[in-house]
C-alpha positions as CSV (number, residue, x, y, z in Angstrom):
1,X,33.5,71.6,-9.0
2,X,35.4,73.3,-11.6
3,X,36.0,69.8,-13.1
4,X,32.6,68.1,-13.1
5,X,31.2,71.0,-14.4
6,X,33.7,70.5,-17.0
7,X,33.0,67.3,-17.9
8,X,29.2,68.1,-17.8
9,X,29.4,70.6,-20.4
10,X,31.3,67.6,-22.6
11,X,28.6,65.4,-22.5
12,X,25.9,64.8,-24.9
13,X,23.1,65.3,-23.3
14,X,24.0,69.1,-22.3
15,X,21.8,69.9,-25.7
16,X,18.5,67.6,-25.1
17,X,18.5,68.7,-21.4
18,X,19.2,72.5,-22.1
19,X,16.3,72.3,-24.9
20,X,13.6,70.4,-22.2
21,X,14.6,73.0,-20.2
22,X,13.9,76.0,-22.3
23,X,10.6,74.5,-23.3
24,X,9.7,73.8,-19.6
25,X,10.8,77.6,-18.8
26,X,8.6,79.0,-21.8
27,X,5.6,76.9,-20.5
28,X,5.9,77.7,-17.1
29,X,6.5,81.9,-17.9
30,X,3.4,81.4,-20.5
31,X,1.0,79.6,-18.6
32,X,2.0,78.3,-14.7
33,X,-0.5,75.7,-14.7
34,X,1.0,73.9,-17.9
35,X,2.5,71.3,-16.1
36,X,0.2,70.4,-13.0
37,X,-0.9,66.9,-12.6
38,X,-4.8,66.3,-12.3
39,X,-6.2,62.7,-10.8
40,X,-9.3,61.9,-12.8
41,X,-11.8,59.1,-13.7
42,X,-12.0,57.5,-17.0
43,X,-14.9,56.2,-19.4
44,X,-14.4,53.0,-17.4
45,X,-14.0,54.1,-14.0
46,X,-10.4,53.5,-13.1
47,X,-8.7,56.1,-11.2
48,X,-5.6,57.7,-14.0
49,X,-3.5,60.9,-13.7
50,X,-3.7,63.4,-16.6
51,X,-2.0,66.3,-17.6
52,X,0.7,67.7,-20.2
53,X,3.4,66.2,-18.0
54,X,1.3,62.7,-19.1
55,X,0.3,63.4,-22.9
56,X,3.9,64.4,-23.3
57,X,4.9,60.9,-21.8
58,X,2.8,58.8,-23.3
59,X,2.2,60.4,-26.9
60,X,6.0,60.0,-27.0
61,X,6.6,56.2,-26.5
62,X,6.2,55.2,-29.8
63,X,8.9,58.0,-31.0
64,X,11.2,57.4,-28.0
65,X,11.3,53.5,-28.7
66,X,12.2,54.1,-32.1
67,X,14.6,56.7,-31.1
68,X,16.4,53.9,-29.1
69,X,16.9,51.7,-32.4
70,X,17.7,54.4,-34.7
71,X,20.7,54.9,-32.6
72,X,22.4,52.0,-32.4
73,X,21.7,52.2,-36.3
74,X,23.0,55.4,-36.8
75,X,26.1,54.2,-34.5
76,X,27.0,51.2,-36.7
77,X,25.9,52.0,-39.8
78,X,26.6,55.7,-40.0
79,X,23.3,56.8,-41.6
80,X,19.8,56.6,-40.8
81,X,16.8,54.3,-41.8
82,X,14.1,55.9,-43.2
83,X,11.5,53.0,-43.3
84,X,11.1,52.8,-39.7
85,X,7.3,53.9,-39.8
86,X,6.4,51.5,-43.1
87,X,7.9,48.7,-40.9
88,X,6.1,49.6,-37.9
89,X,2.6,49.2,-40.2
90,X,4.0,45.7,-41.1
91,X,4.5,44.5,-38.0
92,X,1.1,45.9,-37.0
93,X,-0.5,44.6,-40.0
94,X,1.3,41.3,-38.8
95,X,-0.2,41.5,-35.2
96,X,-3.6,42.5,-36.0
97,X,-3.8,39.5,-38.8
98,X,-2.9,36.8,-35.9
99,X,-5.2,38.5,-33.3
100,X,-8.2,38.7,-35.6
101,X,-8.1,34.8,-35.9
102,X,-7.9,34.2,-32.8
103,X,-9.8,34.9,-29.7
104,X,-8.2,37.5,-28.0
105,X,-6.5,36.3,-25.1
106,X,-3.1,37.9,-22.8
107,X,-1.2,34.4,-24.6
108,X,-2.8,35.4,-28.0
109,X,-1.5,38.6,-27.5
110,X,2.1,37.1,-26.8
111,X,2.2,35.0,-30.0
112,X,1.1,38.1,-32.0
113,X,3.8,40.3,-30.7
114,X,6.6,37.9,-30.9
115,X,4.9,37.1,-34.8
116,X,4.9,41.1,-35.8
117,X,9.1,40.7,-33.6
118,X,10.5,38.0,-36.5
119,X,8.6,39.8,-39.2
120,X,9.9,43.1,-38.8
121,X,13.6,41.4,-37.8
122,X,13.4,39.8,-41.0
123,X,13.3,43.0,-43.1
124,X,15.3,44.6,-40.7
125,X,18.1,42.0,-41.4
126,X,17.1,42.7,-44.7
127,X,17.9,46.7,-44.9
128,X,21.1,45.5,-42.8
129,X,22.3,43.0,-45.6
130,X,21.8,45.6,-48.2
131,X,24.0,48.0,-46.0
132,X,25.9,46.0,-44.7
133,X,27.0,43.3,-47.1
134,X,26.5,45.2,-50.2
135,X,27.7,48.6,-48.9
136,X,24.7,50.5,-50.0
137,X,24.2,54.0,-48.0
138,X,21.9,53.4,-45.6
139,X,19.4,56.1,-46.5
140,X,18.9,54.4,-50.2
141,X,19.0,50.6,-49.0
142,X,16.0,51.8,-46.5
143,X,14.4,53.8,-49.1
144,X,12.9,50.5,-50.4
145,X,11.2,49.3,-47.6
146,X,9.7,52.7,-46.6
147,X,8.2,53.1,-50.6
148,X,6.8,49.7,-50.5
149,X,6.3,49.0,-46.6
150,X,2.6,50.4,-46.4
151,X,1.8,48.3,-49.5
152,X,3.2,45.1,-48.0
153,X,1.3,45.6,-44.7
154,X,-2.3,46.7,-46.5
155,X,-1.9,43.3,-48.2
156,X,-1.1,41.5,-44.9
157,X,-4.4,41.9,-44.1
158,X,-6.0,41.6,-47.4
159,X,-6.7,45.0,-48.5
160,X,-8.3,46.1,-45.5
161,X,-7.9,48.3,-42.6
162,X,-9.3,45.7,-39.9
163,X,-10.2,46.3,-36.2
164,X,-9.9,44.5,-33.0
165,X,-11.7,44.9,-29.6
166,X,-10.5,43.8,-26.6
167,X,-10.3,45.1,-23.0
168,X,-6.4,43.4,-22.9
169,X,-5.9,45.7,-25.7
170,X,-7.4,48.3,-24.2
171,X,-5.2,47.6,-21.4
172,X,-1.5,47.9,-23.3
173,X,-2.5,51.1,-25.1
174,X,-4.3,53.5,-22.0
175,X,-4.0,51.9,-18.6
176,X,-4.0,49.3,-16.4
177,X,-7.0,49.2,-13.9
178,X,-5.3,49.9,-10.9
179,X,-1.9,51.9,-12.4
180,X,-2.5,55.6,-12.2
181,X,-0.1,56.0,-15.3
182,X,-0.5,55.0,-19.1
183,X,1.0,51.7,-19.9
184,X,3.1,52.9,-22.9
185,X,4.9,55.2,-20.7
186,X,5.8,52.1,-18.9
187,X,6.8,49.9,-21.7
188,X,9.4,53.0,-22.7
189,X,10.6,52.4,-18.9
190,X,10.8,48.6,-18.9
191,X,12.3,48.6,-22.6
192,X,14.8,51.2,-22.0
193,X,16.2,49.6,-18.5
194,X,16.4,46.4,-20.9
195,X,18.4,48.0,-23.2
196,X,20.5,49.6,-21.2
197,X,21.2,46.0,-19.3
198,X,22.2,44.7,-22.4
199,X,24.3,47.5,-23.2
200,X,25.9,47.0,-19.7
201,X,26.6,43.3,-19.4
202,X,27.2,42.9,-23.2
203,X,29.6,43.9,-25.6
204,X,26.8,45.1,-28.2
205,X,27.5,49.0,-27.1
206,X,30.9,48.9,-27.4
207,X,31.1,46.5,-30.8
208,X,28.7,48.9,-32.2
209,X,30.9,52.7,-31.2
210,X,33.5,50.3,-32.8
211,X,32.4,49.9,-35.9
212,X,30.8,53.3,-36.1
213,X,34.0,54.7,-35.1
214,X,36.6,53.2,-37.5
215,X,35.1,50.2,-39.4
216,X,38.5,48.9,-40.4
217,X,40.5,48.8,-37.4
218,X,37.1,47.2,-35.7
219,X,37.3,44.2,-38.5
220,X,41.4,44.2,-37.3
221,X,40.5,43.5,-33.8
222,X,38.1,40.7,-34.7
223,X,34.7,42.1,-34.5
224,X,32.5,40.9,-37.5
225,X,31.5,44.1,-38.6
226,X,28.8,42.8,-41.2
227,X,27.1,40.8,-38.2
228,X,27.1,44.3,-36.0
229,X,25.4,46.3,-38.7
230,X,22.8,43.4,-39.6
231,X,21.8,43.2,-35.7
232,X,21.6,46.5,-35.1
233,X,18.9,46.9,-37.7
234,X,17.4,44.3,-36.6
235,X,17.1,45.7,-33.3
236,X,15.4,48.6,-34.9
237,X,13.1,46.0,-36.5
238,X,12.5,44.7,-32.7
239,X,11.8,48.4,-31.8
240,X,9.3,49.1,-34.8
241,X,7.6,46.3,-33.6
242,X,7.0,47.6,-30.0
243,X,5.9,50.7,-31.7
244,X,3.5,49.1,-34.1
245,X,1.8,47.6,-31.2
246,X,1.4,50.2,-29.0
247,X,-0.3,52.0,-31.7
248,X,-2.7,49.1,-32.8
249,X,-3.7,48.8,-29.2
250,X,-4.3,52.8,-28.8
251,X,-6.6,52.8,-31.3
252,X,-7.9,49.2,-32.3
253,X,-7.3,48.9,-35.4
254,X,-4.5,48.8,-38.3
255,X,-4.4,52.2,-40.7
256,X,-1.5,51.1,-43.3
257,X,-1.2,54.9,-44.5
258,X,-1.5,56.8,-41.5
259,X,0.2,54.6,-38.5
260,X,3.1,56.6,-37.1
261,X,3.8,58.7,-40.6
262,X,6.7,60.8,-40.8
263,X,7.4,59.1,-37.5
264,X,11.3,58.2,-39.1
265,X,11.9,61.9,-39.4
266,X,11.3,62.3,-35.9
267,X,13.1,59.6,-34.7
268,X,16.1,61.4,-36.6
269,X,15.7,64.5,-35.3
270,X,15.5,62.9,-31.7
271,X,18.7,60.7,-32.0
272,X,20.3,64.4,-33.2
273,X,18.7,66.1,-30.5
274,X,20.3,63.8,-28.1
275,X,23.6,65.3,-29.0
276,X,24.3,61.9,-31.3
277,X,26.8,62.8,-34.2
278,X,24.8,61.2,-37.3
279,X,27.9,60.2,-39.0
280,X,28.1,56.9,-36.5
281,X,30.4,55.9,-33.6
282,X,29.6,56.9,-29.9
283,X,25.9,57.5,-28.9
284,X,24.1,58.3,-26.2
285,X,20.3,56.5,-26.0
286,X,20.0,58.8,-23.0
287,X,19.9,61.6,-25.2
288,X,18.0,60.0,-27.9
289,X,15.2,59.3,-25.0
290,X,15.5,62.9,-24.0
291,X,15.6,64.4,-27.3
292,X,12.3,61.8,-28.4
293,X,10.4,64.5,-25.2
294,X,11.3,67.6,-26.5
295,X,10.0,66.8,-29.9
296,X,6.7,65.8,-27.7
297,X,6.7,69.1,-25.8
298,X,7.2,70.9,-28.3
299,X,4.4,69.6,-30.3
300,X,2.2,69.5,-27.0
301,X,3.4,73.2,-26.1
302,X,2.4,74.7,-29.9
303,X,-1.0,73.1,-29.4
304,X,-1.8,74.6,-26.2
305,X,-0.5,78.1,-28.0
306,X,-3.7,77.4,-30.3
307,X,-0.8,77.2,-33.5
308,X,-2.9,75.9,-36.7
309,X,-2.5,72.2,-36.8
310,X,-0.9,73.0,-40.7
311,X,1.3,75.3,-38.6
312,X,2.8,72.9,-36.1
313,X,5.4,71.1,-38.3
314,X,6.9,74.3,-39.6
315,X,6.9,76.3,-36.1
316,X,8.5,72.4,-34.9
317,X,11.1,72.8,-37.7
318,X,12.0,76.3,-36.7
319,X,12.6,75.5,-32.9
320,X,14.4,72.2,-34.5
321,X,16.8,74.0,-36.4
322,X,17.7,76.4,-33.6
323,X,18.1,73.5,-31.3
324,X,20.5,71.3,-33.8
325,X,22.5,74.5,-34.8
326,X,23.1,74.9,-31.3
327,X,24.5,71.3,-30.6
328,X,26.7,71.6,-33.8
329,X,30.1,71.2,-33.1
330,X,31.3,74.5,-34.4
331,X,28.8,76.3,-31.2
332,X,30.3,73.8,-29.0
333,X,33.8,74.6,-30.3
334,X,33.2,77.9,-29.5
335,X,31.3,77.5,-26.5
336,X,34.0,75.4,-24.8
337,X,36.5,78.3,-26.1
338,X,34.6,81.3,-24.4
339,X,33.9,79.2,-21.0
340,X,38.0,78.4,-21.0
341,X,38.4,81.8,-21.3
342,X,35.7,82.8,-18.8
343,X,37.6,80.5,-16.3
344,X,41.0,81.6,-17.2
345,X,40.1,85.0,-16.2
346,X,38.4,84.1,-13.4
347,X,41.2,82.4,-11.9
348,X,43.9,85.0,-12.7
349,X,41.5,87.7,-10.7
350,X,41.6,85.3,-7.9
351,X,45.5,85.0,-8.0
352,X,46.3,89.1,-8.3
């Protein structure tokens, strides 16, 4: 016992789970209803559950998707890209172009999604080449894309913000007729088990803690470290992608400026969150995943405290702070010192 509880107190997600914890505490002290599930009918009469426990779900896909990318990026690369939102507009602005001259149909839909996929690959390879082959820090290399991104994707669709109607659509970005539950929050499910399958039956996970860990001695043992840092930003482009979509189909139409902004700082702050050390190597998409919901509760939590919409992102950064500080490794240094010596006293009373 003494030893699993050990080795729980080791592992990354201690922080993301402690923090969803605290928040679901708070909300259930503040107001016991917070998180009670309601079965309604929508404005096209299919039976859907609603609820916090669902907003926080579903208004979190986009972020936890991304989240998901950003880590294996921040893995390999040992930094962050910032243009994760402008590239999301792209490959939305990509998608919306190819379904608007077409009629909408589920294959339509297909070819438009795997279109927005190469698109956003493409300039993902090509913040990877710029990190990766000409050993820019990844921060600056992505800073290009995310200045000019939103400019790119208004012209996709020449300089219009274009929308598109369609029950199918309808159907990826609320629900299903038939499924009770939002259909983002089962892409995130579908995505993530995908992922994680990869990670398992694949070498990608361990190629990529690799090169995060010790870039040299990973080039030593044969792994082409340019190749690993190009495909994991590619992968992010993948993810941006899948976020771009879900968002087009939420709303029906393509907003270059506003689709997912500032949605990169989040995704940062979840893969930190998740107990991920932003300087690369191991990573835990767990904990990214995790940390992608407490950003959502929290949000979800200071609305239903009334806080000023102007309010939210500095009450957000607060909590944030606290959270981070308390995954740092000095508080787990110390942490790990005062439960050793918790134990060690423990176990001499038991001896005398």
């Amino acid at each position: 016992m003494d030893n699993a509880f050990k080795k729980f107190t080791r592992s990354p997600l201690v922080v993301p789970l402690f923090a969803l914890l605290l928040i679901i505490v708070f909300n259930l002290i503040r107001d016991v209803g917070f998180f009670e599930l309601t079965v309604t009918t929508n404005n096209i009469g299919n039976t859907v559950l609603s609820g916090n426990i669902i907003s926080i779900l579903n208004g979190a896909s986009e972020l936890a998707i991304l989240a998901i990318g950003m880590t294996l990026v921040t893995a390999s690369s040992k930094g962050q890209d910032i243009s994760v939102g402008a590239a999301a507009a792209i490959a939305g602005s990509v998608f919306v172009r190819v379904l608007r001259e077409n009629e909408i149909t589920m294959p339509v839909i297909l070819i438009a999604f795997l279109a927005s996929c190469v698109v956003a690959m493409i300039f993902g390879a090509f913040n990877g080449t710029l990190v990766a082959v000409f050993r820019i820090q990844p921060m600056i290399a992505t800073l290009i894309l995310f200045t000019a991104g939103r400019s790119i994707a208004y012209w996709i669709n020449g300089g219009a913000t274009p929308t598109v109607e369609s029950p199918l659509l309808g159907n990826i970005g609320s629900f299903i007729p038939g499924i009770p539950i939002p259909t983002p929050i089962l892409i995130v499910i579908v995505f993530s088990v995908l992922v994680a399958l990869i990670l398992r039956f694949t070498n990608l996970g361990l190629y990529t803690q690799a090169v995060g860990i010790n870039e040299k001695s990973a080039r030593l043992n044969g792994i082409n470290t340019v190749l690993m840092k190009i495909l994991s930003f590619m992968l992010l482009g993948v993810c941006s992608a899948i976020a771009g979509a879900i968002n087009v189909s939420r709303i029906g139409l393509i907003n270059h400026e506003t689709l997912l902004m500032d949605i990169e700082m989040d995704a940062i702050l979840a893969v930190a969150i998740g107990g991920n050390a932003l300087s690369g190597g191991k990573f835990s998409l767990a904990g990214s995943v995790i940390g992608a919901y407490v950003i959502q509760a929290l949000t979800i939590t200071l609305y239903a405290m009334k806080v000023p919409s102007t309010a939210v992102k500095a009450c957000k950064a607060v909590v944030i702070i606290a959270i981070v500080v308390i995954g740092s490794p000095i508080v787990k240094a110390y942490a790990i010192e005062l439960r050793n010596r918790l134990f060690q006293k423990s176990v001499n009373v038991t001896e005398s």
